[in-house]
mmCIF file of the N, C-alpha and C atoms, coordinates in Angstrom:
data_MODEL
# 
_entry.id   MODEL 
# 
loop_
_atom_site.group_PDB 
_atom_site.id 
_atom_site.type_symbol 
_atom_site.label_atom_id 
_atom_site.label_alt_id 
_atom_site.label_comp_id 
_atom_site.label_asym_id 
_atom_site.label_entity_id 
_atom_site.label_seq_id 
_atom_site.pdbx_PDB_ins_code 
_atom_site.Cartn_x 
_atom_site.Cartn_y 
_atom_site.Cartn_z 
_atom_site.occupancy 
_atom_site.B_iso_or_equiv 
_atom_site.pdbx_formal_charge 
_atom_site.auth_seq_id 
_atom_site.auth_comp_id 
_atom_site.auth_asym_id 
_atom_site.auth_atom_id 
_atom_site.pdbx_PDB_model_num 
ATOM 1   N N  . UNK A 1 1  ? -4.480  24.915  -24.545 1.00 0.00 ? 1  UNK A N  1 
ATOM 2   C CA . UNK A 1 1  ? -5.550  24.220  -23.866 1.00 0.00 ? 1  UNK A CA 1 
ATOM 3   C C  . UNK A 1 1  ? -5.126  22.800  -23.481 1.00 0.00 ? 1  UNK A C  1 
ATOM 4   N N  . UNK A 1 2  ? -4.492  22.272  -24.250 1.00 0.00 ? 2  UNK A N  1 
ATOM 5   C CA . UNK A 1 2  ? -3.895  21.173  -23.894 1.00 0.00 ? 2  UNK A CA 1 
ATOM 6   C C  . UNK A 1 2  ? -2.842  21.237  -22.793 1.00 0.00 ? 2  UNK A C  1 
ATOM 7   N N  . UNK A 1 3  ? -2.162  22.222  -22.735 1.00 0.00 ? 3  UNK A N  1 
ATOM 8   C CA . UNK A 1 3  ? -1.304  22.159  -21.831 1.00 0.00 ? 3  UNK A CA 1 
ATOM 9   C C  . UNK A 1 3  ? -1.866  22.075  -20.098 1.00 0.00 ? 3  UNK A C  1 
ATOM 10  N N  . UNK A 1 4  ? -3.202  23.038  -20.188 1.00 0.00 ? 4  UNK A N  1 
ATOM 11  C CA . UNK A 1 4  ? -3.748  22.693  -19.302 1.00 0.00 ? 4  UNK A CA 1 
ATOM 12  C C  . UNK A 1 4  ? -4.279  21.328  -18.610 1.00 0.00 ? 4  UNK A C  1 
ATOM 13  N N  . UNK A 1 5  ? -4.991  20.969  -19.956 1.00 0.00 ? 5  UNK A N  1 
ATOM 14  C CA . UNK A 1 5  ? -5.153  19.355  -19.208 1.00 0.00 ? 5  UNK A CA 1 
ATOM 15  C C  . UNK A 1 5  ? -4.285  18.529  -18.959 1.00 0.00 ? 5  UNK A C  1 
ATOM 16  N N  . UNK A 1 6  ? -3.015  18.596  -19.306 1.00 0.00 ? 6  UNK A N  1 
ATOM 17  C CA . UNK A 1 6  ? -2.168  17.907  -18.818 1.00 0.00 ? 6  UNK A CA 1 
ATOM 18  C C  . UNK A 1 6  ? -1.721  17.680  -17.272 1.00 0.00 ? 6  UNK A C  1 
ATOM 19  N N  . UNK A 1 7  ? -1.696  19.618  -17.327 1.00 0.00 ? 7  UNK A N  1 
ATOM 20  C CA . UNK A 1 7  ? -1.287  20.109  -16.188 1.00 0.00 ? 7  UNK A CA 1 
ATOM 21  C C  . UNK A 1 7  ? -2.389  19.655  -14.722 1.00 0.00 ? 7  UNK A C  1 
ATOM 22  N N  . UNK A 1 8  ? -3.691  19.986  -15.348 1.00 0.00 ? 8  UNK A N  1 
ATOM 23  C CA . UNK A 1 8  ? -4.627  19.240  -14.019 1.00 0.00 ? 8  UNK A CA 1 
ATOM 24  C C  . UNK A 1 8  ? -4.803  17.809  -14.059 1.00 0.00 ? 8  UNK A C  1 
ATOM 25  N N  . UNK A 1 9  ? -4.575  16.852  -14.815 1.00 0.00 ? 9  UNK A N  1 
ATOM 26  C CA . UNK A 1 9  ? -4.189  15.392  -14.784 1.00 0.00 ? 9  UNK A CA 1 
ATOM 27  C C  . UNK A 1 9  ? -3.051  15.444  -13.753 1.00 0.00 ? 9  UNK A C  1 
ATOM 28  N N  . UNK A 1 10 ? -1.749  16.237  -14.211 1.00 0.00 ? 10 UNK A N  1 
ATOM 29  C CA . UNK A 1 10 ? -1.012  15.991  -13.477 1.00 0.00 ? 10 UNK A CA 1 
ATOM 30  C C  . UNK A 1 10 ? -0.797  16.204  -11.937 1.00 0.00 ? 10 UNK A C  1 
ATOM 31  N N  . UNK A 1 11 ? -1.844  17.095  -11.526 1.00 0.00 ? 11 UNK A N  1 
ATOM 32  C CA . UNK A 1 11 ? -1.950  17.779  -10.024 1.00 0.00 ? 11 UNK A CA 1 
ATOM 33  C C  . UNK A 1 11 ? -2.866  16.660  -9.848  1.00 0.00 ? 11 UNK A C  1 
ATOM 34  N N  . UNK A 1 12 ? -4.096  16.035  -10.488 1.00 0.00 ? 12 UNK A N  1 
ATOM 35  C CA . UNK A 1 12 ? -4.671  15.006  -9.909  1.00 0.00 ? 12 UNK A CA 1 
ATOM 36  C C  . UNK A 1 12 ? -4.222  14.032  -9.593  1.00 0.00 ? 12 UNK A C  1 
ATOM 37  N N  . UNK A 1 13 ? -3.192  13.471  -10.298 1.00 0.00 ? 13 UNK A N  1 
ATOM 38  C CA . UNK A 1 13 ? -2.769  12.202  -9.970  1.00 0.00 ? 13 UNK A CA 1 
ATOM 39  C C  . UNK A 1 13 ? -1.342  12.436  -8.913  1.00 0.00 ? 13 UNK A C  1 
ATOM 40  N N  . UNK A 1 14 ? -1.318  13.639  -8.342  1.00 0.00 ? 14 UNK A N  1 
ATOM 41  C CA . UNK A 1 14 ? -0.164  14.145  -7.148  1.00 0.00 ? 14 UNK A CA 1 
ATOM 42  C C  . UNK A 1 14 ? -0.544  14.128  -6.135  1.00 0.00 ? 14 UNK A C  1 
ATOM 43  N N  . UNK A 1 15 ? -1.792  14.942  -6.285  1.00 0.00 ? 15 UNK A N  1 
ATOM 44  C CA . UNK A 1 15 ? -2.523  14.303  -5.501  1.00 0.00 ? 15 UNK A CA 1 
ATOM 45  C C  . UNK A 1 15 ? -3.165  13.454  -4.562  1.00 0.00 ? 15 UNK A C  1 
ATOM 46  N N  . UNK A 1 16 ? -3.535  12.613  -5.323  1.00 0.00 ? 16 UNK A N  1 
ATOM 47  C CA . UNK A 1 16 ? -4.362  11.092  -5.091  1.00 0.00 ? 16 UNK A CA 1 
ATOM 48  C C  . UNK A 1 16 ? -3.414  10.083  -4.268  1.00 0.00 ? 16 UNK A C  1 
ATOM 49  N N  . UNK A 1 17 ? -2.001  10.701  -4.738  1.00 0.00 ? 17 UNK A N  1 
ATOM 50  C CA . UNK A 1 17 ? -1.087  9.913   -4.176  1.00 0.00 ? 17 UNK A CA 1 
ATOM 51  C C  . UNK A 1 17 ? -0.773  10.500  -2.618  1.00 0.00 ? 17 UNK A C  1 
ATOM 52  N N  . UNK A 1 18 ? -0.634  11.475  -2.436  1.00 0.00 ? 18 UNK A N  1 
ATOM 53  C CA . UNK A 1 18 ? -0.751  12.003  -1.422  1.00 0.00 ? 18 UNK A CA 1 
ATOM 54  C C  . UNK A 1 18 ? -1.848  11.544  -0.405  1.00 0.00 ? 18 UNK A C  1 
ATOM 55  N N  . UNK A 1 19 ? -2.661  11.173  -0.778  1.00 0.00 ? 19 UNK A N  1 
ATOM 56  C CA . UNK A 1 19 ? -3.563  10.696  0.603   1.00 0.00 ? 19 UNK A CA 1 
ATOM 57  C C  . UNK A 1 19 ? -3.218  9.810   1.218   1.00 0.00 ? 19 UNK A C  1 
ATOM 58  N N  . UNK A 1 20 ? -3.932  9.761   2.734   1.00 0.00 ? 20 UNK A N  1 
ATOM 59  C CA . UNK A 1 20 ? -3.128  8.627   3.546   1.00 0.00 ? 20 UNK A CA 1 
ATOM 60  C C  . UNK A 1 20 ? -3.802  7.356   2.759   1.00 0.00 ? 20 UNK A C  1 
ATOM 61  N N  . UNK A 1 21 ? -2.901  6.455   4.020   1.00 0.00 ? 21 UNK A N  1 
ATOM 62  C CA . UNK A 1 21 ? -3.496  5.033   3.443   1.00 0.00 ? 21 UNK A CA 1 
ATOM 63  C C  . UNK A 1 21 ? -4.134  4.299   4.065   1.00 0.00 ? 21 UNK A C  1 
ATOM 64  N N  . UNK A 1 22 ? -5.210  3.676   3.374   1.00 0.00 ? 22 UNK A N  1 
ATOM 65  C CA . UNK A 1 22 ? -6.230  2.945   4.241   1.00 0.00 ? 22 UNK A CA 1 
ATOM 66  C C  . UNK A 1 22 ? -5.500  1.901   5.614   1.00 0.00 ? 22 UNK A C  1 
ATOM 67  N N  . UNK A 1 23 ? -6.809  2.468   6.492   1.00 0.00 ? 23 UNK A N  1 
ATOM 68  C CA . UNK A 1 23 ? -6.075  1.698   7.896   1.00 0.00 ? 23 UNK A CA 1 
ATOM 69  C C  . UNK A 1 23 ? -6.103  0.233   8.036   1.00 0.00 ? 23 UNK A C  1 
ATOM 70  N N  . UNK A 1 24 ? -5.094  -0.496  8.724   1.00 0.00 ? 24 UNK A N  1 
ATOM 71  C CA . UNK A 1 24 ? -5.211  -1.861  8.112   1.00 0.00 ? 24 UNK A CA 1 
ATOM 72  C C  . UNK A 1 24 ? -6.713  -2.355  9.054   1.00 0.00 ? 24 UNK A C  1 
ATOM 73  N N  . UNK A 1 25 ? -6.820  -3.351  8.653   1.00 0.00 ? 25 UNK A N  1 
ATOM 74  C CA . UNK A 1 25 ? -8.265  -3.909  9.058   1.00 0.00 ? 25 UNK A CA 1 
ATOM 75  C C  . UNK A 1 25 ? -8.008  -4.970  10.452  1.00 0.00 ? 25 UNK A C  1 
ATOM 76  N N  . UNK A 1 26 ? -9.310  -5.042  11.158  1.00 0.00 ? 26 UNK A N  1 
ATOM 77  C CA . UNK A 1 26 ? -9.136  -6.284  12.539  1.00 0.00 ? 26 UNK A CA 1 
ATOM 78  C C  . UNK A 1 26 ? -8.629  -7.523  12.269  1.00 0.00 ? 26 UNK A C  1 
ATOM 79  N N  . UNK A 1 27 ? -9.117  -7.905  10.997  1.00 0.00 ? 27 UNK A N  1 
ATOM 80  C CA . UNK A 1 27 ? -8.398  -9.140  10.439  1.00 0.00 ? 27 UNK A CA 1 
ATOM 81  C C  . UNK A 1 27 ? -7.022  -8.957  10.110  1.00 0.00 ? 27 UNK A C  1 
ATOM 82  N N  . UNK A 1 28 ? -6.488  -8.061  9.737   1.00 0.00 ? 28 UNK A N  1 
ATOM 83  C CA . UNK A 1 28 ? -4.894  -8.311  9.624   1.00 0.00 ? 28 UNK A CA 1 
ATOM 84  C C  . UNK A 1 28 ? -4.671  -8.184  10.717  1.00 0.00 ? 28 UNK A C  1 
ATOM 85  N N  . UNK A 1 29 ? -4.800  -7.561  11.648  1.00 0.00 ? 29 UNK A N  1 
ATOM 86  C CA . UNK A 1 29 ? -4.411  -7.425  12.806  1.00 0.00 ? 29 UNK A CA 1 
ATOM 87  C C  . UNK A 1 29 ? -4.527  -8.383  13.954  1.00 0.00 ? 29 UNK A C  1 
ATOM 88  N N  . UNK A 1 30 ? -5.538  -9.193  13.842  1.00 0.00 ? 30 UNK A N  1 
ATOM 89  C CA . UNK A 1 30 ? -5.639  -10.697 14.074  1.00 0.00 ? 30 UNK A CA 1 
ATOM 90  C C  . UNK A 1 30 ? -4.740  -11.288 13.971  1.00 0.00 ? 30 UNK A C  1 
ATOM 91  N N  . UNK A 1 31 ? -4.150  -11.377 12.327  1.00 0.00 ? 31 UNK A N  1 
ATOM 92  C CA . UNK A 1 31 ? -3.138  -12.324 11.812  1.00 0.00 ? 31 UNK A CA 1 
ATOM 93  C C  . UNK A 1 31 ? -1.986  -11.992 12.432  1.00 0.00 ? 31 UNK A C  1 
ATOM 94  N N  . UNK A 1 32 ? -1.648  -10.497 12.930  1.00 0.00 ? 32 UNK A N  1 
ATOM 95  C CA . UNK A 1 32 ? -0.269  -10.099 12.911  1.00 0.00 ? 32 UNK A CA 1 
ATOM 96  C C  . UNK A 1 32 ? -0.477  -9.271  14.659  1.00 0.00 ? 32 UNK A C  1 
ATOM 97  N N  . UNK A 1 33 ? -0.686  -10.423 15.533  1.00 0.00 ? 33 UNK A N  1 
ATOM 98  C CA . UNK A 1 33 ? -0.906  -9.997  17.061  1.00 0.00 ? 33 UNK A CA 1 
ATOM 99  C C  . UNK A 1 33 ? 0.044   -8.627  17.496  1.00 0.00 ? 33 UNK A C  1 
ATOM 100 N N  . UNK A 1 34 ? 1.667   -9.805  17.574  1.00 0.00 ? 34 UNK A N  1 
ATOM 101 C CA . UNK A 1 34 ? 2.709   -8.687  17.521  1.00 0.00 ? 34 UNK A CA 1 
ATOM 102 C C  . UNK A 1 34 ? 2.760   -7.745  17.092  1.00 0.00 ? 34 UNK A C  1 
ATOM 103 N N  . UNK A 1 35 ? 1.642   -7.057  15.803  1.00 0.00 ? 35 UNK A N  1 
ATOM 104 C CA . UNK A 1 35 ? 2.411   -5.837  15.324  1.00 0.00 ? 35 UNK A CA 1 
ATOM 105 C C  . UNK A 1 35 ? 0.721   -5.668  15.679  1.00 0.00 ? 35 UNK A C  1 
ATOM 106 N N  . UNK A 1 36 ? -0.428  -5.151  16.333  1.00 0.00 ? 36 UNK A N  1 
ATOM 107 C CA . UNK A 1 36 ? -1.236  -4.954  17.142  1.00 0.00 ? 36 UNK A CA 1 
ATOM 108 C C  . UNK A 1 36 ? -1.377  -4.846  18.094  1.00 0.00 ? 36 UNK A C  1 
ATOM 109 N N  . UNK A 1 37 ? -0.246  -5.162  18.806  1.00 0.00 ? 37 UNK A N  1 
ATOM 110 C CA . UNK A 1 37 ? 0.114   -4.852  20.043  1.00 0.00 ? 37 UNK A CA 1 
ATOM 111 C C  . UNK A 1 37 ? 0.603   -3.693  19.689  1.00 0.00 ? 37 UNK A C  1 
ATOM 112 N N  . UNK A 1 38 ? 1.917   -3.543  19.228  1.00 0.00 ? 38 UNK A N  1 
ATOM 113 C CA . UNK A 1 38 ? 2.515   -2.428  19.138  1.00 0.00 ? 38 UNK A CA 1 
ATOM 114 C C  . UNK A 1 38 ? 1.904   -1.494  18.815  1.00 0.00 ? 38 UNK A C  1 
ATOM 115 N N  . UNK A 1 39 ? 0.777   -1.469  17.533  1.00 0.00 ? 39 UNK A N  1 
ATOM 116 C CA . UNK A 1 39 ? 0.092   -0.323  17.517  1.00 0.00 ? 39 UNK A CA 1 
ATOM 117 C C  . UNK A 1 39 ? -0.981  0.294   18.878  1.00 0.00 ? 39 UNK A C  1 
ATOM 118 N N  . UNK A 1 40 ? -1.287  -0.804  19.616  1.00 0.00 ? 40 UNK A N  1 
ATOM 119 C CA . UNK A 1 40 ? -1.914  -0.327  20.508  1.00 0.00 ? 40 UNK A CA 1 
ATOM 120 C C  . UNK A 1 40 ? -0.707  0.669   21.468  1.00 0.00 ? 40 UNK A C  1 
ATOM 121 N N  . UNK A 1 41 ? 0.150   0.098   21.753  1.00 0.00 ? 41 UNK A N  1 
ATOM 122 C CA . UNK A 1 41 ? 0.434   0.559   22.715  1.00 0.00 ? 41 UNK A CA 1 
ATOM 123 C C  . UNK A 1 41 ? 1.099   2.066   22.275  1.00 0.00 ? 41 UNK A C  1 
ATOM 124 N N  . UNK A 1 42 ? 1.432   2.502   21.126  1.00 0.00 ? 42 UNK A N  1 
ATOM 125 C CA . UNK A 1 42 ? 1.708   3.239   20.431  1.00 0.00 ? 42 UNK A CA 1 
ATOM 126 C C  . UNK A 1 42 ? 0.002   4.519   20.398  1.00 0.00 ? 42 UNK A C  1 
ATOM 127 N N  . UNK A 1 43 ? -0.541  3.852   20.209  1.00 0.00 ? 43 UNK A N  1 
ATOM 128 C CA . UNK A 1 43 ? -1.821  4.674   20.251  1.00 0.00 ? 43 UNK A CA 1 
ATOM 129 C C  . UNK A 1 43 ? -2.197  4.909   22.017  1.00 0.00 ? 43 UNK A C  1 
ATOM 130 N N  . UNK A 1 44 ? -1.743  3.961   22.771  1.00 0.00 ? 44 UNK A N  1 
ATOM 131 C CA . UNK A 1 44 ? -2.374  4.522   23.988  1.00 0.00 ? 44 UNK A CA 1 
ATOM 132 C C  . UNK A 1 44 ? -0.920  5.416   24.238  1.00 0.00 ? 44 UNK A C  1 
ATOM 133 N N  . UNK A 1 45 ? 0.526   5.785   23.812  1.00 0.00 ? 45 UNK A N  1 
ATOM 134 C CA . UNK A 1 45 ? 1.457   6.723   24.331  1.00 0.00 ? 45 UNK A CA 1 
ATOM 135 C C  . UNK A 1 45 ? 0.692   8.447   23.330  1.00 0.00 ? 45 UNK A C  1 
ATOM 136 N N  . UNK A 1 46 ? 0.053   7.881   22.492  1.00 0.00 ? 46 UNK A N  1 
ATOM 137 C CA . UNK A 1 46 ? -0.397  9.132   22.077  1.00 0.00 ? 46 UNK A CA 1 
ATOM 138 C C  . UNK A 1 46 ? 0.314   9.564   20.807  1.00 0.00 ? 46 UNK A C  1 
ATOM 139 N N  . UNK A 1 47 ? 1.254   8.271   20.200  1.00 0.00 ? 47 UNK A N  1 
ATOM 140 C CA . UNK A 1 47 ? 2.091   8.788   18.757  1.00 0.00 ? 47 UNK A CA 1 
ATOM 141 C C  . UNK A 1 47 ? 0.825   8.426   17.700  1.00 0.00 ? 47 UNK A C  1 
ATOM 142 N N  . UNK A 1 48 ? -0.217  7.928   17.729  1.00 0.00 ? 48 UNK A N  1 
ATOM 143 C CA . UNK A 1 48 ? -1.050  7.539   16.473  1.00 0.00 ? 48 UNK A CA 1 
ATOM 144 C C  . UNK A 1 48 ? -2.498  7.418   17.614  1.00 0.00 ? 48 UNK A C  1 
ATOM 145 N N  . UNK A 1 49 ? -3.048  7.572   16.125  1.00 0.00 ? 49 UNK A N  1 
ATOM 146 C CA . UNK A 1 49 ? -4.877  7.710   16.612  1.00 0.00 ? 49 UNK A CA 1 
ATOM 147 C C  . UNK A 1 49 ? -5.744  7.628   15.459  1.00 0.00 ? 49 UNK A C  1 
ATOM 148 N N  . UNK A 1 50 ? -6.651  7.245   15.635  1.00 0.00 ? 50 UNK A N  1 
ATOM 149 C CA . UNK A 1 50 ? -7.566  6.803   14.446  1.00 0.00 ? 50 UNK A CA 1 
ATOM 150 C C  . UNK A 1 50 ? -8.249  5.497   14.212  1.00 0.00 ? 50 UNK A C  1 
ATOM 151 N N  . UNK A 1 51 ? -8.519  5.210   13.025  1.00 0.00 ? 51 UNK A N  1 
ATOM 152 C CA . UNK A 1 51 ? -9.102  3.607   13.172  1.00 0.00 ? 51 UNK A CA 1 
ATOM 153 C C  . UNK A 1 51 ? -7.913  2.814   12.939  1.00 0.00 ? 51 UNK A C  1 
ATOM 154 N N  . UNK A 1 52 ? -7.509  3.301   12.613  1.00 0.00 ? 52 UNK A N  1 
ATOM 155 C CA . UNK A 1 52 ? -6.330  1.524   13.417  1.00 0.00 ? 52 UNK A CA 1 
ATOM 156 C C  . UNK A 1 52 ? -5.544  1.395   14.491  1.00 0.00 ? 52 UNK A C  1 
ATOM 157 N N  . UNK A 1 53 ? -5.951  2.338   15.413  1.00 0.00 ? 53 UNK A N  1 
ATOM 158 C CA . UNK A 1 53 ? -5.918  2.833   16.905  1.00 0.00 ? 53 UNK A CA 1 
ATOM 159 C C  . UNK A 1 53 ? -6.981  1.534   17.288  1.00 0.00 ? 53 UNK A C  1 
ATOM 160 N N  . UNK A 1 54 ? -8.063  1.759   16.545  1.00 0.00 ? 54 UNK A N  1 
ATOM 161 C CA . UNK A 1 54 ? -9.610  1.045   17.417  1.00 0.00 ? 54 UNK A CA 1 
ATOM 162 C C  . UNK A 1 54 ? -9.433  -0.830  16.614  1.00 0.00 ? 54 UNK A C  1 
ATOM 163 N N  . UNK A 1 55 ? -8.837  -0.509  15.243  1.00 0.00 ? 55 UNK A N  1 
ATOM 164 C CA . UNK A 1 55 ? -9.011  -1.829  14.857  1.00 0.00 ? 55 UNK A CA 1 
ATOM 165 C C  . UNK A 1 55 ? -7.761  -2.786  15.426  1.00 0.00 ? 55 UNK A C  1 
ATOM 166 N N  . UNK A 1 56 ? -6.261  -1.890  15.727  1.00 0.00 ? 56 UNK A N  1 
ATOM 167 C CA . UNK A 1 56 ? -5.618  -2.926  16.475  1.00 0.00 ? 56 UNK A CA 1 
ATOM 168 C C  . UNK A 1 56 ? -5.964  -3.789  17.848  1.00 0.00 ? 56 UNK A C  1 
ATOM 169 N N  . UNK A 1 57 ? -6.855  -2.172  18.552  1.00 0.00 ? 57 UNK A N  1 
ATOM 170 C CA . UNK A 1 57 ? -7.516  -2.861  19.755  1.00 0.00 ? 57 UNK A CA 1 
ATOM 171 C C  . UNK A 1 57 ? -8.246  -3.992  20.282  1.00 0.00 ? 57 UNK A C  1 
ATOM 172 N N  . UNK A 1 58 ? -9.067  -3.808  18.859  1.00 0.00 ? 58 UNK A N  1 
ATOM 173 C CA . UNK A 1 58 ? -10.577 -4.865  19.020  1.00 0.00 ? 58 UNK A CA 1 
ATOM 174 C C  . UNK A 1 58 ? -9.698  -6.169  18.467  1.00 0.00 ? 58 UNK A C  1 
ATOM 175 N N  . UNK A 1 59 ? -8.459  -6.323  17.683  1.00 0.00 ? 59 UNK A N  1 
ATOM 176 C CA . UNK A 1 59 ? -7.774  -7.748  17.508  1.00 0.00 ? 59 UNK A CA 1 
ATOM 177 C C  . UNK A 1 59 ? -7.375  -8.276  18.823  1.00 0.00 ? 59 UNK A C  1 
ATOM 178 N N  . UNK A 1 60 ? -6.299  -7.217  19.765  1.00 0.00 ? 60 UNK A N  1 
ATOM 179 C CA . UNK A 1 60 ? -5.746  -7.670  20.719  1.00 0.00 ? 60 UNK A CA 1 
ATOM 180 C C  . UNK A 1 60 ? -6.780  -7.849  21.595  1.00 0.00 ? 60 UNK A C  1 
ATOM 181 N N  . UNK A 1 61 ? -8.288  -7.228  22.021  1.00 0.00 ? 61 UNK A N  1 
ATOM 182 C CA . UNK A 1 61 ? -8.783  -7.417  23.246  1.00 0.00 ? 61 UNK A CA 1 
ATOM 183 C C  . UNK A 1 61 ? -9.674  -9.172  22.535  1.00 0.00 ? 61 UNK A C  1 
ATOM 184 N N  . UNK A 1 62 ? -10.379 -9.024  21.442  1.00 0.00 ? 62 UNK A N  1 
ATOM 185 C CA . UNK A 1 62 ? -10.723 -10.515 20.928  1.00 0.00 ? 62 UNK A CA 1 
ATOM 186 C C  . UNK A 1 62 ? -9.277  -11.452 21.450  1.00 0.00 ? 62 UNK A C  1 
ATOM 187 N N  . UNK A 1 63 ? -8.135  -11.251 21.106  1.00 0.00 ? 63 UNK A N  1 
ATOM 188 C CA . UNK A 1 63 ? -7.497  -12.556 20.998  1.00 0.00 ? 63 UNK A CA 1 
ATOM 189 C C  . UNK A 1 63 ? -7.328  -12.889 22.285  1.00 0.00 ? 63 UNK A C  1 
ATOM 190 N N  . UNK A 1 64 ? -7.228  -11.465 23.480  1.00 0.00 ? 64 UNK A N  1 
ATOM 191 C CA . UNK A 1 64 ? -7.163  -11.762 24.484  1.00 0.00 ? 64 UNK A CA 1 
ATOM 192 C C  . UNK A 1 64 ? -8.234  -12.257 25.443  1.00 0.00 ? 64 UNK A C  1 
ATOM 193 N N  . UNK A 1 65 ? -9.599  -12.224 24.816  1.00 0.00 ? 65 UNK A N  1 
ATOM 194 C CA . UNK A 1 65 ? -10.716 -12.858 25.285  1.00 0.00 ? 65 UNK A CA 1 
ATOM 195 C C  . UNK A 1 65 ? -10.811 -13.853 24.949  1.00 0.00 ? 65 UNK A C  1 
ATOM 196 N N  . UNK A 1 66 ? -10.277 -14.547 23.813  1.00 0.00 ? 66 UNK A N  1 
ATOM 197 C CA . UNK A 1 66 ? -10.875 -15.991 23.328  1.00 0.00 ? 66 UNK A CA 1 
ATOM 198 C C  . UNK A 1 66 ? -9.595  -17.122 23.907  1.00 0.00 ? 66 UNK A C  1 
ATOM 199 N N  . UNK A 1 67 ? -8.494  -16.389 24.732  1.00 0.00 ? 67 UNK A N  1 
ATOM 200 C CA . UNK A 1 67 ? -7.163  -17.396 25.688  1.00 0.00 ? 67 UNK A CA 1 
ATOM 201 C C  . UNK A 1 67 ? -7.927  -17.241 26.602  1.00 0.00 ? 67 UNK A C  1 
ATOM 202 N N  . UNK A 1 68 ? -9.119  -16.220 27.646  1.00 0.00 ? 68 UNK A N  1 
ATOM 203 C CA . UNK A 1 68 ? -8.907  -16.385 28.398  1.00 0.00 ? 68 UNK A CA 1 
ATOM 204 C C  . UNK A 1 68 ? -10.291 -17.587 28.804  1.00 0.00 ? 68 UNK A C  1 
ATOM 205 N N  . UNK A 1 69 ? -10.946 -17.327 27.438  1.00 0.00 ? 69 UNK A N  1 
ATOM 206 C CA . UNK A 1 69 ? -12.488 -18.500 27.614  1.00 0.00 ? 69 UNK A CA 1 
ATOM 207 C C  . UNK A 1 69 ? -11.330 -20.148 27.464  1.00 0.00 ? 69 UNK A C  1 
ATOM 208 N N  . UNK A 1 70 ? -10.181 -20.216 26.206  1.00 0.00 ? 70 UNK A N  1 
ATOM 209 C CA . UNK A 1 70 ? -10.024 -21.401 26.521  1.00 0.00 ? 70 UNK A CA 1 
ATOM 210 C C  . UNK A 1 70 ? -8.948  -21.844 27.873  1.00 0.00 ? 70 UNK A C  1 
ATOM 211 N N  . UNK A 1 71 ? -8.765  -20.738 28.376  1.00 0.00 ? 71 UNK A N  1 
ATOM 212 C CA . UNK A 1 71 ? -7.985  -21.483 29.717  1.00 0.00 ? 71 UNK A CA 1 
ATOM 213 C C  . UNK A 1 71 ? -9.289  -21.664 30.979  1.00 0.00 ? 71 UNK A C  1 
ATOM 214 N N  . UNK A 1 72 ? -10.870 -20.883 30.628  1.00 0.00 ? 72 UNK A N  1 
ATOM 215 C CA . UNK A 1 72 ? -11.305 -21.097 31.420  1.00 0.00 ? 72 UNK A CA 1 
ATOM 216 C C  . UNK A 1 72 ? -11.952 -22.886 31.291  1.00 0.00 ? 72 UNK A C  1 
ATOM 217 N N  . UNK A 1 73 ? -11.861 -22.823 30.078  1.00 0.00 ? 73 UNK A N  1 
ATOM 218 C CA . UNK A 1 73 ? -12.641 -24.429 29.539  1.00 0.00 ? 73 UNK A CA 1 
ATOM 219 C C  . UNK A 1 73 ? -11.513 -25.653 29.760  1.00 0.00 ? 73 UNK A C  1 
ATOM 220 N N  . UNK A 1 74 ? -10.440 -25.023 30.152  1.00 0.00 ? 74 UNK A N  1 
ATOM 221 C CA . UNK A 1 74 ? -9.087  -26.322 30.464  1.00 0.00 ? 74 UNK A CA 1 
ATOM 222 C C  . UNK A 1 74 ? -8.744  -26.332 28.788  1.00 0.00 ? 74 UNK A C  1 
ATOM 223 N N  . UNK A 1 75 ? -8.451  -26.003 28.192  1.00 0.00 ? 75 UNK A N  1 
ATOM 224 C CA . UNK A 1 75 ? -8.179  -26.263 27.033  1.00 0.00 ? 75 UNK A CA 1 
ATOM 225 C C  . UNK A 1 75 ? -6.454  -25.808 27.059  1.00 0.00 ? 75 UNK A C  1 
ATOM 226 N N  . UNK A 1 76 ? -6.200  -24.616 27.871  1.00 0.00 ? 76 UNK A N  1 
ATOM 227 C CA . UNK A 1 76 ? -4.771  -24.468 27.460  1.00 0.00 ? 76 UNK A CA 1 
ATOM 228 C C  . UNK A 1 76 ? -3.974  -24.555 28.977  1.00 0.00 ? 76 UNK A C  1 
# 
């Protein structure tokens, strides 16, 4: 009986590891433009999809909206 619980501890924790990994978030992707780009453009050739398909997007189209309000304000 024991051997069993070992044995399903051990498939659980083989498991668990096996799952993917959480997608990075808009805020890292903020921080790290360059590598949000790439995932975008990687997601629009069709090698990746998912939410960090949508969360690299929404970094690059924000960062690219908030250059284009300060070049409209003379700022850059």
């Amino acid at each position: 009986m024991i051997d069993f619980k070992m044995l399903a501890i051990a498939s659980l924790a083989t498991l668990s590891a096996c799952a993917e990994p959480e997608p990075r978030s808009v805020q890292y992707f903020e921080a790290n433009l360059d590598e949000a780009r790439n995932v975008v453009q990687s997601c629009t050739a069709g090698d990746m999809r998912g939410d960090e398909c949508s969360n690299a997007n929404v970094a690059v189209e924000t960062a690219e909206g908030n250059a284009r309000f300060e070049r409209f304000r003379g700022k850059k």
